[in-house]
N, C-alpha and C positions, 0 to 999 in steps of 0.2 A: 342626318336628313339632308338630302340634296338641295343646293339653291337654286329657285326658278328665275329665269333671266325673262326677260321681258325685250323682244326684238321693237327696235322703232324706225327701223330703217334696211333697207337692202341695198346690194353689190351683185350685180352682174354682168354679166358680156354681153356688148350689144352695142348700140349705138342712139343718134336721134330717135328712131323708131321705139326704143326700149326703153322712151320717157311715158310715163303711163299719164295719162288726161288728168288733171287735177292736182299735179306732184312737181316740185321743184327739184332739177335733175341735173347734177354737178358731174362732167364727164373727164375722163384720166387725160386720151388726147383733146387735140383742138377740132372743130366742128362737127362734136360730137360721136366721134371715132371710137370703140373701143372700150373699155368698162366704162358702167355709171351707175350712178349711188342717189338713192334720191330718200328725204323725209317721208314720217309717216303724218306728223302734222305739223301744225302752224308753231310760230317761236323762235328760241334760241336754240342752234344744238353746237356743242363741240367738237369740230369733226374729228380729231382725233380719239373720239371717245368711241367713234365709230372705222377708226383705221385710214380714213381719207382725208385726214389735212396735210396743209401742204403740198396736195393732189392734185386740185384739177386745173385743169384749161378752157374748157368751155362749157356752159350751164345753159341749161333752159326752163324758163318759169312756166308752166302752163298753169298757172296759177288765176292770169291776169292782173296779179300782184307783182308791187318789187319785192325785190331780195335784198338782204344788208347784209354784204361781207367785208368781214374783220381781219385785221391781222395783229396778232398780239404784239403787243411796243408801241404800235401807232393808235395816235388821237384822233384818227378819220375814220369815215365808215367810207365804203364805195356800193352804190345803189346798179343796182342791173334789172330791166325786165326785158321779158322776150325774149329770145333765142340769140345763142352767137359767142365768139371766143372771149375769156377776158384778155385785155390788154398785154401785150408782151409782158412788160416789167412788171406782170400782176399773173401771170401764172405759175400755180403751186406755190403761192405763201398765204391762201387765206387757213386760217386756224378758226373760225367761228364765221355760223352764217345766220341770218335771222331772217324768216319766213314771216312776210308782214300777210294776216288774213284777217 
């Protein structure tokens, strides 16, 4: 019998526009250029669980929540809300994001 997968998150082409209202929206280039991946709900996810860690460059929360992004080995978290690139030396190494709702 086949096993049913349960999707909790999408990948498409697009850009800032293709951040849907209510969704936290981690994008491949910076200011939002080009694919993006966004949750389906609030929490923890592993983004490699879903093919995107170590991916993105710039996020946007339309959440009006923060976001908490991990990077596996470090004892820090880095907080982001709103719209905008992450930091040079901080794009494509996050591995875990958490969705504060």
């Amino acid at each position: 019998m086949p096993k049913l997968l349960r999707v909790l998150a999408t990948a498409s082409p697009a850009g800032w526009n293709n951040c849907p209202a209510g969704r936290v929206c981690l994008f491949s280039p910076p200011s939002g250029g080009g694919a993006v991946w966004y949750a389906l709900r609030c929490g923890k996810h592993n983004l490699h669980d879903f093919g995107v860690g170590n991916w993105a460059t710039s996020y946007w929360s339309r959440t009006g929540q923060r976001i908490d992004m991990y990077e596996w080995g470090s004892l820090t978290r880095e907080v982001y809300s709103g719209q905008g690139n992450f930091p040079f030396n901080k794009t494509k190494v996050y591995d875990e994001m958490e969705i504060i709702c």
